[in-house]
C-alpha positions as CSV (number, residue, x, y, z in Angstrom):
1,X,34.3,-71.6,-11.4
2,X,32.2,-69.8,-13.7
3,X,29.8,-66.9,-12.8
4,X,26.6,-67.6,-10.7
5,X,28.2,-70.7,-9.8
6,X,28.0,-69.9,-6.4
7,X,24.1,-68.7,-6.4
8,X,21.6,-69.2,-8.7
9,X,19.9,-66.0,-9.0
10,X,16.5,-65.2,-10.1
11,X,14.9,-63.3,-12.3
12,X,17.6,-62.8,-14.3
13,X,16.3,-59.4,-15.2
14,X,14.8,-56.7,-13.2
15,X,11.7,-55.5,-14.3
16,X,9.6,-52.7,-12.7
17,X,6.4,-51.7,-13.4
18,X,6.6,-48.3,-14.5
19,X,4.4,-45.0,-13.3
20,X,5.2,-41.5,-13.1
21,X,5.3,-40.3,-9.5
22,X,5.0,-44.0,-7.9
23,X,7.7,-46.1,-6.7
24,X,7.4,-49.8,-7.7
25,X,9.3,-52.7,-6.3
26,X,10.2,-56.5,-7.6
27,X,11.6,-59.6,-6.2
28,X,14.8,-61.2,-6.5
29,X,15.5,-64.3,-4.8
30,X,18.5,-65.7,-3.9
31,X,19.5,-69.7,-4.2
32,X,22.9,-71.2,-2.4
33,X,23.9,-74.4,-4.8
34,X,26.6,-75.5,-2.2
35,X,26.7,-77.0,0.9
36,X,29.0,-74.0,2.3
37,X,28.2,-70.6,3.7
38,X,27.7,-67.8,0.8
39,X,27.8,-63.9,1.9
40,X,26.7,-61.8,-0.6
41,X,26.1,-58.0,-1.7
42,X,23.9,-56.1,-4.0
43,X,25.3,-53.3,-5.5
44,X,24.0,-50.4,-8.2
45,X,25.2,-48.2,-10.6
46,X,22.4,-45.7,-9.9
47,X,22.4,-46.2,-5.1
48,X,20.1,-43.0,-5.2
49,X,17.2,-43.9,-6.9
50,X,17.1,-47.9,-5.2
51,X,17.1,-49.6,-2.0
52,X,17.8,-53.1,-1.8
53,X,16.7,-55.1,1.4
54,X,18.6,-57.0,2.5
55,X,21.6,-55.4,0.3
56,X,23.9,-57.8,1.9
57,X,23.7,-60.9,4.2
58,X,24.7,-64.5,4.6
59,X,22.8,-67.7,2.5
60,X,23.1,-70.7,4.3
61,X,24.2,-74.3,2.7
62,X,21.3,-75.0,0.4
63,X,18.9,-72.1,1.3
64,X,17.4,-69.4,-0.3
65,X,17.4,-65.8,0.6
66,X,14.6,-63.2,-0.6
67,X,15.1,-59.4,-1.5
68,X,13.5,-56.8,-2.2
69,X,14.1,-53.9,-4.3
70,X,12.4,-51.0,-4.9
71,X,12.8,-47.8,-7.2
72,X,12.1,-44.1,-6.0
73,X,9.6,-42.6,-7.8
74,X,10.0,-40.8,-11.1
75,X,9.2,-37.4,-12.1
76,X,8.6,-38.4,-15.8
77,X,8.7,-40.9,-18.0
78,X,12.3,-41.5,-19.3
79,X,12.8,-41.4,-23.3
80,X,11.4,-44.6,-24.9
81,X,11.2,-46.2,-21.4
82,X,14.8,-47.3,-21.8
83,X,16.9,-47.7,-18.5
84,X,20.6,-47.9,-18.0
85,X,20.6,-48.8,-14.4
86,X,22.0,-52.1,-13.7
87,X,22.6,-54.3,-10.4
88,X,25.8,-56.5,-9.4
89,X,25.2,-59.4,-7.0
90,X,28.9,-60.3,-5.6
91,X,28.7,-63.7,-3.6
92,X,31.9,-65.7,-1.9
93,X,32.1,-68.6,0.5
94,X,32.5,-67.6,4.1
95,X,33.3,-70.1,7.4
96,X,30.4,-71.7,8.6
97,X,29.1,-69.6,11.6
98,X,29.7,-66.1,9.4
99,X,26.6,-63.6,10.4
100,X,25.2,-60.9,8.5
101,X,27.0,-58.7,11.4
102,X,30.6,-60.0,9.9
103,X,30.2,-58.7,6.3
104,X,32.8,-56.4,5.3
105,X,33.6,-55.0,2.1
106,X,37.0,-56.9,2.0
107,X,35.1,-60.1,1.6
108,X,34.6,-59.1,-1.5
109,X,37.8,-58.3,-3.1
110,X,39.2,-60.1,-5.3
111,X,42.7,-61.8,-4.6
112,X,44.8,-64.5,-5.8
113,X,43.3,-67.0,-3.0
114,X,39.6,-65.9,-2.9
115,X,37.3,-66.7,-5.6
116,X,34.3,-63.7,-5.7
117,X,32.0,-64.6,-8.1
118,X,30.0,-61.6,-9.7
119,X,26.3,-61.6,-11.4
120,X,25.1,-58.7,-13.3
121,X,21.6,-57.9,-14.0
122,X,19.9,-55.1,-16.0
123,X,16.7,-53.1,-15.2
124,X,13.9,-52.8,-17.7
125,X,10.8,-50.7,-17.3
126,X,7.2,-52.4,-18.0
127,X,4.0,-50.2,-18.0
128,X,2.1,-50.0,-15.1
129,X,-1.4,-50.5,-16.9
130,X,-1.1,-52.6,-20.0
131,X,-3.3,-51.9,-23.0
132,X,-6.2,-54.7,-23.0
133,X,-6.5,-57.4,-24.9
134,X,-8.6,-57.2,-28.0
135,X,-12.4,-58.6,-27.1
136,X,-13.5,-61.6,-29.4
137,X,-16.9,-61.0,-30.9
138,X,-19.8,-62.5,-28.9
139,X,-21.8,-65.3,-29.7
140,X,-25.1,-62.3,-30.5
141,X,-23.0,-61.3,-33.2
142,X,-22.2,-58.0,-32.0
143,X,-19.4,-55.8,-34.0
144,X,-15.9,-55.4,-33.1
145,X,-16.0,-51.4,-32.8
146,X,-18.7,-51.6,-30.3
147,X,-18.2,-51.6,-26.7
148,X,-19.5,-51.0,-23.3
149,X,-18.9,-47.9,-21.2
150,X,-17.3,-49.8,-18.5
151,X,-15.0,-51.7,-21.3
152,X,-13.8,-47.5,-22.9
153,X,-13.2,-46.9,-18.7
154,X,-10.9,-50.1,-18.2
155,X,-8.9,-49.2,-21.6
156,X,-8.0,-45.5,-21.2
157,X,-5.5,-44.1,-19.5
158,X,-6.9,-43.4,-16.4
159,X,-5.0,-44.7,-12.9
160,X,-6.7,-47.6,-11.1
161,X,-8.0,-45.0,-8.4
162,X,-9.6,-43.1,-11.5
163,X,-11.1,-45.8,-13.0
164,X,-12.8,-46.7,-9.7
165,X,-14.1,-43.1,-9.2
166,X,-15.8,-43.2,-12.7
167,X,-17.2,-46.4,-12.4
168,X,-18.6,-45.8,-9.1
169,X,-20.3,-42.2,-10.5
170,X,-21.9,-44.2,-13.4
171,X,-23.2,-46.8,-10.8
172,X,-24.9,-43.7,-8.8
173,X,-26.7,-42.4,-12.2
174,X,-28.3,-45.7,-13.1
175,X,-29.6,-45.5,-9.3
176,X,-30.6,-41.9,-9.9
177,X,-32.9,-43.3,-13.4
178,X,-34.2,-46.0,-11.7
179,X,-35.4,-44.1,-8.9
180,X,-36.6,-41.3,-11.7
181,X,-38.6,-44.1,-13.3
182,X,-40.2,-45.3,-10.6
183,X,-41.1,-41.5,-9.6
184,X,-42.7,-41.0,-13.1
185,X,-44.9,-44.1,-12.4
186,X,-46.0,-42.8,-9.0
187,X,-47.1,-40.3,-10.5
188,X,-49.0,-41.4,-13.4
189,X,-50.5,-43.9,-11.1
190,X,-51.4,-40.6,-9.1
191,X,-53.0,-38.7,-12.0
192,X,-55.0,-41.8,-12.6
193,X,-57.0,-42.1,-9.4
194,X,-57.5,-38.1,-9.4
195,X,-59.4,-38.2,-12.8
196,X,-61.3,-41.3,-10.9
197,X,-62.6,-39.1,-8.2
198,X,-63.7,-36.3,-10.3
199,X,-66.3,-39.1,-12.1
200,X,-67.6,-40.5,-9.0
201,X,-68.3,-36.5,-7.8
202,X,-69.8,-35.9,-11.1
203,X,-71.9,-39.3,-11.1
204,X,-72.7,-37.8,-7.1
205,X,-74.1,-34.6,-8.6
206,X,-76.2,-35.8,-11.5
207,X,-77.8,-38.6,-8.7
208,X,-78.4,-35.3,-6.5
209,X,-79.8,-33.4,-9.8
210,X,-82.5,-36.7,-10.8
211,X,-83.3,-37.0,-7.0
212,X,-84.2,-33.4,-6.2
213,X,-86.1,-33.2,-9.8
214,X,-88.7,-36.5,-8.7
215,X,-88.4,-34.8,-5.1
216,X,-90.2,-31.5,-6.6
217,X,-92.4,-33.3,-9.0
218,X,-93.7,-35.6,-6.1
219,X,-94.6,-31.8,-4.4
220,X,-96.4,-30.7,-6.8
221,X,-99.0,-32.8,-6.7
222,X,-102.0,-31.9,-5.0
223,X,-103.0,-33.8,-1.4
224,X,-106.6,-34.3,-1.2
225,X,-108.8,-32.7,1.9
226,X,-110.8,-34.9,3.5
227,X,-114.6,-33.7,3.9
């Protein structure tokens, strides 16, 4: 038999997206290519810094098993984002019936009657947040160098929970200038019919001024006595 006979075992890579301080976790799933019972066990070269669930168990004729495994949390950023870490799958056929209750680490040693076949795997740190893809010029014609605010936000190197936080604050100032604008016209509006009513007071006065002038001319004139 020849290694991952027994299994077929994918990815056959593990790759975690990498952040300082934040664990990550990826997927591995496990396939049984024979129509016997396969235990198996995950082991590491590194036990502190994973955990593997399930890290051992029992694949059924046919069936597939699913496992997770996730990486503590890293203090900094190792050099070049290279990783030496690696995982061993170990997988042998078992009686039909076997639980994940009769594993034992002798299953797994290798005799001259027991065939334990043995499936290495490397780990390989991606970043977290990619760099974005370049943006094709528009159909306006607009230049390559030029971008939106919100475009700058996505590409820095902010965390997602930043990003959201600066978004959201340039949301609130548009708010604020529409709400400014439409204060300002208010206003003006305001202005406007104040200058109105001081030309209908003065319009008032001078109708006041011509009515009390005929009013007094309309006195002077003499009434005649009757004899």
């Amino acid at each position: 038999m020849t290694m991952g006979e027994l299994l077929r075992i994918q990815p056959s890579e593990l790759k975690f997206p990498f952040e300082v301080r934040k664990q990550s976790s990826c997927a591995m799933q496990l396939a049984n290519k024979t129509d016997q019972y396969v235990a198996f066990k995950v082991k590491t070269t590194n036990p502190k810094k994973y955990c593997v669930r399930p890290n051992a168990g029992v694949v059924l004729p046919y069936s597939v098993c699913n496992i997770t495994v996730t990486m503590q949390a890293h203090k900094e950023a190792p050099t070049d984002m290279q990783c030496r870490d690696k995982f061993l799958v170990q997988s042998v056929i078992v009686p039909n019936g076997t639980t994940h209750k009769d594993i034992n680490q002798e299953m797994f040693n290798r005799d001259s009657e027991k065939f334990v076949d043995e499936f290495r795997l490397r780990v390989i740190f991606i970043p977290a947040n990619p760099p974005s893809p370049v943006p094709e010029e528009d159909e306006e014609g607009s230049s390559p160098g030029t971008s939106s605010a919100e475009d700058e936000i996505k590409k820095s190197s902010l965390s997602e929970h930043e990003r959201s936080v600066v978004l959201k604050l340039k949301d609130e100032k548009a708010s604020v200038n529409i709400k400014n604008d439409k204060l300002l016209g208010e206003l003006e509006s305001m202005r406007e019919q104040t200058g109105q009513g001081r030309f209908g007071s003065i319009f008032v006065l001078l109708v006041g001024l011509v009515l009390g002038i005929l009013v007094g001319y309309f006195l002077r004139i003499e009434v005649p006595t009757l004899q």
